[in-house]
NUVEXKE-686592 format. One record per atom (N, C-alpha, C): residue in three letters; x, y, z. Coordinates in steps of 0.2 Angstrom, whole numbers, plus 2048, in hexadecimal, padded with zeros to 3 digits. Example, Ala and Ser with C-alpha at 12.3 -4.5 7.8 and 13.67 -1.06 7.14 Angstrom:
BEGIN
Ala8427E4827
Ala83E7EA827
Ala8427F0827
Ser8407F5823
Ser8447FB824
Ser840800827
END
This chain:
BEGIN
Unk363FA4948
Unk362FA094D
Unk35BFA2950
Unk355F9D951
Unk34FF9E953
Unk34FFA095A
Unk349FA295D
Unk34AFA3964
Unk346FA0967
Unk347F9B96C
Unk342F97970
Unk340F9B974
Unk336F99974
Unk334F9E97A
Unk334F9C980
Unk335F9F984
Unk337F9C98B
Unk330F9A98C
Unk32DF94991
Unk32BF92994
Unk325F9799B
Unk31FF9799B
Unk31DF9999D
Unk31DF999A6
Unk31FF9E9A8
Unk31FF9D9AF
Unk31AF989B3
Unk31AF939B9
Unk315F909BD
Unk30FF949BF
Unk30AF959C1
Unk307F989C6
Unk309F999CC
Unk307F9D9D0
Unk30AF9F9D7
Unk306F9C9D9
Unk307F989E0
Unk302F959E4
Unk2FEF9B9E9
Unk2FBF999EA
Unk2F6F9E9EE
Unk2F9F9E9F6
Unk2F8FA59F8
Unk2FEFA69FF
Unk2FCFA0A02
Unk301F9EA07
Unk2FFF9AA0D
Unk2FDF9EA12
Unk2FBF9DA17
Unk2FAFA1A1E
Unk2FDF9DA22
Unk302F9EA28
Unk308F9AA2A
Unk302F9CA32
Unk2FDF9EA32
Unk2FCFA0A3A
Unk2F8F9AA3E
Unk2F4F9CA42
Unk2F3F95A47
Unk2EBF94A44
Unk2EBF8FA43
Unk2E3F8CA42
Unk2E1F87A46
Unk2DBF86A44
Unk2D7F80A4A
Unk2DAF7AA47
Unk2D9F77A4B
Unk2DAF6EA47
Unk2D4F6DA45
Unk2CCF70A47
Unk2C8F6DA44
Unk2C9F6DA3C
Unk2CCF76A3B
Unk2CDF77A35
Unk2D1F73A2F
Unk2D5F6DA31
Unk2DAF6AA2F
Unk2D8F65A30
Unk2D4F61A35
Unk2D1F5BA33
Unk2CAF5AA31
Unk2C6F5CA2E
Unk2BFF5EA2D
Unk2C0F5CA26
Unk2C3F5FA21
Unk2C3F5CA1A
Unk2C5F53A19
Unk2CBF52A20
Unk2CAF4AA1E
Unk2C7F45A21
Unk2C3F47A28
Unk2BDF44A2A
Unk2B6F44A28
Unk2B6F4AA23
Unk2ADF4AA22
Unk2ABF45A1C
Unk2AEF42A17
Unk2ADF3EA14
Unk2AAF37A18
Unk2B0F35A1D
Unk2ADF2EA22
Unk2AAF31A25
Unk2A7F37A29
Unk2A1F37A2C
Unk29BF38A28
Unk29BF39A22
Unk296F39A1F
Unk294F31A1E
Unk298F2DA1E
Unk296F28A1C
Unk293F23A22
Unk296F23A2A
Unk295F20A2D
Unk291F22A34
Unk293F2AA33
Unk28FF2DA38
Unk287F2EA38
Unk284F2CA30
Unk27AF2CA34
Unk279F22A34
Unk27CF21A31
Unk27EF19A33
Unk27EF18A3C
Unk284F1CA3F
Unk284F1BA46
Unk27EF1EA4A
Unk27CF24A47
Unk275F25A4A
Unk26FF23A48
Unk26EF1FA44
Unk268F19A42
Unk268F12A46
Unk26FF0FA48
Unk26EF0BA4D
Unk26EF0EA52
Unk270F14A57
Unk26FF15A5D
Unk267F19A5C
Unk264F19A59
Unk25EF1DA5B
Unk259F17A58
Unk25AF15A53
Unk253F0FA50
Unk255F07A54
Unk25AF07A59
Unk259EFFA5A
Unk256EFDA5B
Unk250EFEA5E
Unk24BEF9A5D
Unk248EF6A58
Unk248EF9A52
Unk247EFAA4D
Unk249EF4A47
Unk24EEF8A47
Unk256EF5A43
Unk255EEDA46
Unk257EEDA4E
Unk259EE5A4F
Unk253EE1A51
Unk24DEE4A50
Unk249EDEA52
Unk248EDEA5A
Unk240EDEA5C
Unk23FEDBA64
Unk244ED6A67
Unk246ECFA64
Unk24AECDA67
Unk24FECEA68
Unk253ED3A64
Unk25CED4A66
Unk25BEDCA6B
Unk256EDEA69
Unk256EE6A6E
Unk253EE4A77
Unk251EDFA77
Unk24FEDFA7C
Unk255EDDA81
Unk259EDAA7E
Unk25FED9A81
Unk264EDAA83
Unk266EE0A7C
Unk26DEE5A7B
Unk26BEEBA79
Unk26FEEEA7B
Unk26EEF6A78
Unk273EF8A77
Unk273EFCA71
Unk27AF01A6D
Unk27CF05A72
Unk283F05A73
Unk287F08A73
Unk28AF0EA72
Unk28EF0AA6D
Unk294F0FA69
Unk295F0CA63
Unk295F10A5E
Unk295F0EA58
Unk29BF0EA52
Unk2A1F0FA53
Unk2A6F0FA4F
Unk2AAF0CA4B
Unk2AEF0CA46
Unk2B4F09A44
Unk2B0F03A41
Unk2A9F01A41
Unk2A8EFDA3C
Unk2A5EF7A43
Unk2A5EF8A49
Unk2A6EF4A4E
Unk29EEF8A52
Unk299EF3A53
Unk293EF7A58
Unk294EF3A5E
Unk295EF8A63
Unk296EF5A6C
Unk28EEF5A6F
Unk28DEEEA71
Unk287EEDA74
Unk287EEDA7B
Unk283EF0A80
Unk281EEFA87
Unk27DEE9A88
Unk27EEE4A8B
Unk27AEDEA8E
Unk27BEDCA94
Unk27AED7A96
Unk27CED4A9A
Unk281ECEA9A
Unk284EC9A9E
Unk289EC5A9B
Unk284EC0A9A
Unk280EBCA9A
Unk27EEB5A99
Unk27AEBAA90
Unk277EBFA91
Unk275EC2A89
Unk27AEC0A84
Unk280EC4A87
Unk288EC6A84
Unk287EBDA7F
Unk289EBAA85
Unk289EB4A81
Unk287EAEA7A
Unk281EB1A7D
Unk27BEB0A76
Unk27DEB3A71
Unk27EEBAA71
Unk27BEBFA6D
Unk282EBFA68
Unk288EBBA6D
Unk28EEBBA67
Unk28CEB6A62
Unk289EB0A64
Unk287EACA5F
Unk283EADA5B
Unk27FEB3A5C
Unk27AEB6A57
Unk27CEBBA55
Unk282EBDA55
Unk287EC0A53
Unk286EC2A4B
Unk286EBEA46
Unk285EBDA41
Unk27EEBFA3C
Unk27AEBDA40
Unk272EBDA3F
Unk271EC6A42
Unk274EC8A46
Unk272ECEA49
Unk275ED4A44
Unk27BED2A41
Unk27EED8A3D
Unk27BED7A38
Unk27BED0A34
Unk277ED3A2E
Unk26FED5A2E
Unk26EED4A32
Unk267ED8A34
Unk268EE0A34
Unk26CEE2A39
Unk26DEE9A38
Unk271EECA32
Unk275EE9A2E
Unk277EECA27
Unk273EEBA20
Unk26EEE7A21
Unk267EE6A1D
Unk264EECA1E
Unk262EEEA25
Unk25FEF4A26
Unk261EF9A25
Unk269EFAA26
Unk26BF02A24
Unk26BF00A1C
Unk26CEFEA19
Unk26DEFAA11
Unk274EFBA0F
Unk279EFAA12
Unk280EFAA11
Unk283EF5A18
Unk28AEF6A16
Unk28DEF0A1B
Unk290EF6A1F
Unk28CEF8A23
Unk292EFCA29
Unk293EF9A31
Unk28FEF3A34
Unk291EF1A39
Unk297EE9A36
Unk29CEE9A39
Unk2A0EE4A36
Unk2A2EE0A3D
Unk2A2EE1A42
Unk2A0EDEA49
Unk29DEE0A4F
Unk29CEDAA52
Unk299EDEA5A
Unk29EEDDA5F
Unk29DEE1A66
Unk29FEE0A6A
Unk29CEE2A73
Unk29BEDDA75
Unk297EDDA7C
Unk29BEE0A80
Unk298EE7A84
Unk29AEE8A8B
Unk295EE7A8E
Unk299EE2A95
Unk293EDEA9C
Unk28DEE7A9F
Unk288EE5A9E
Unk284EEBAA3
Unk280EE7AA8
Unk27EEEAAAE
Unk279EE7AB2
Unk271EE5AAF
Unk26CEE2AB1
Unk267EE5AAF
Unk264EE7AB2
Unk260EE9AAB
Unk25CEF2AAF
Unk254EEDAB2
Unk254EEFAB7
Unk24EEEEABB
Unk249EF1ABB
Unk244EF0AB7
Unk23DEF5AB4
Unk239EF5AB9
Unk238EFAAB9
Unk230EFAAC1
Unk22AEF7ABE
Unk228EF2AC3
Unk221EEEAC0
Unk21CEF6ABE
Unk219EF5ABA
Unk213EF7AB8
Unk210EFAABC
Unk20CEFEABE
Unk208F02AC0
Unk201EFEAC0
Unk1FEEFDAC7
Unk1F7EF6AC7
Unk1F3EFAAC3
Unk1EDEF5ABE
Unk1E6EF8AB9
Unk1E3EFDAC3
Unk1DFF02ABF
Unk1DEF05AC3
Unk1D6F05AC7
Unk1D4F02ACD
Unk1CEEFEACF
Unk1C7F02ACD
Unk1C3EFFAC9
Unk1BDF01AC6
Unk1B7F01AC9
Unk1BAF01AD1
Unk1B3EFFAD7
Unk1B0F07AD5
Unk1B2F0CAD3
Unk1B1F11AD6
Unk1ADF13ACE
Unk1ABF10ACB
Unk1A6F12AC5
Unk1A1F13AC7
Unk19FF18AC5
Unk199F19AC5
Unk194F19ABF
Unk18FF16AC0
Unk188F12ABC
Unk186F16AB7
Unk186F17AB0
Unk183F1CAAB
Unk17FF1FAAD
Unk17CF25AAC
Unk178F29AAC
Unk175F2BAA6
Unk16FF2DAA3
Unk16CF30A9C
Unk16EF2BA99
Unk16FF24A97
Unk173F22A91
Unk16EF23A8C
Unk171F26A85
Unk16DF26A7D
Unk169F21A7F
Unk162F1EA7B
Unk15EF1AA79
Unk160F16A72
Unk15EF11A72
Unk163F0CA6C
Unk169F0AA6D
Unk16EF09A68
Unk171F03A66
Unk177F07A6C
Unk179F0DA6A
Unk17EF10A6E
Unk17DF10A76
Unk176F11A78
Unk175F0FA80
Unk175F0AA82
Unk175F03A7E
Unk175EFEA7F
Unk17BEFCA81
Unk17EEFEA7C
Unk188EFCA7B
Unk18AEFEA82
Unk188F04A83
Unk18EF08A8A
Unk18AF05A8D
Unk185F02A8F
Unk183EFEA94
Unk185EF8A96
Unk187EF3A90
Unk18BEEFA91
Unk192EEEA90
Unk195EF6A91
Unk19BEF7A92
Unk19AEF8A99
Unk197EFBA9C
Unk197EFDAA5
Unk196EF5AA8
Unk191EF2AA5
Unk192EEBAA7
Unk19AEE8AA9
Unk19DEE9AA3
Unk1A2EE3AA2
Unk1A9EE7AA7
Unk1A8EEDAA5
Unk1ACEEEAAA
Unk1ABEEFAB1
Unk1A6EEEAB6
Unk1A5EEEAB9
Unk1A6EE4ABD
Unk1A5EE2ABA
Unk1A6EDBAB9
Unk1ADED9ABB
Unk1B2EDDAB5
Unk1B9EDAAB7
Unk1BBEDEABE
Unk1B9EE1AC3
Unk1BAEE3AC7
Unk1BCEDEAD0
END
């Protein structure tokens, strides 16, 4: 009668360690694939939107919050309005830019608006004073006719 070889033992699994770890340590293998994917997407519309959406749409709204496939815009409510109907036009605008489809809606929170301080006045040019030594030829000519003109719009 022959003898059957027994079958080779399994390997042993490698010890477990039953003691306390972090969660970061436990969630980090299954979130860093999606962060890799959507995390410099979200920091490319928060930092380039002027860029990304265009003078018209940034002048109006501003990123938010970026997640889940959803960008929250800051506006106003009569902006909100518009800007849901350009709703269409404005994402594919932004997912052309990132070159993949990572915004899949918008959504408006009402903000007040921001009240810009006028400009600071041009500053009064009464107070030029008249060339002195200017070079001879084409150069002394020029800042001659430069001290003219600005003196002029005064």
């Amino acid at each position: 009668m022959a003898r059957s070889a027994k079958p080779a033992p399994p390997p042993e699994p490698a010890p477990r360690h039953f003691g306390a770890r972090g969660i970061a340590a436990l969630i980090a293998p299954v979130v860093r694939p999606a962060f890799r994917k959507r995390a410099p997407a979200a920091a490319a519309i928060l930092s380039d939107w002027d860029v990304l959406a265009g003078p018209d749409f940034s002048s109006r709204a501003a990123p938010v919050k970026f997640a889940g496939g959803t960008l929250t815009l800051a506006c106003t409510g009569p902006a909100a309005m518009e800007l849901q109907h350009l709703a269409p036009t404005l994402i594919s605008r932004l997912n052309l830019s990132l070159g993949q489809q990572m915004v899949e809606r918008l959504r408006f929170v009402q903000q007040p608006p921001v009240l810009r301080a006028a400009p600071p006045p041009p500053p009064l040019r009464e107070n030029i004073p008249p060339p002195k030594n200017l070079p001879e030829g084409p150069v002394g000519e020029a800042l001659a006719k430069l001290y003219q003109g600005l003196k002029s719009r005064t």
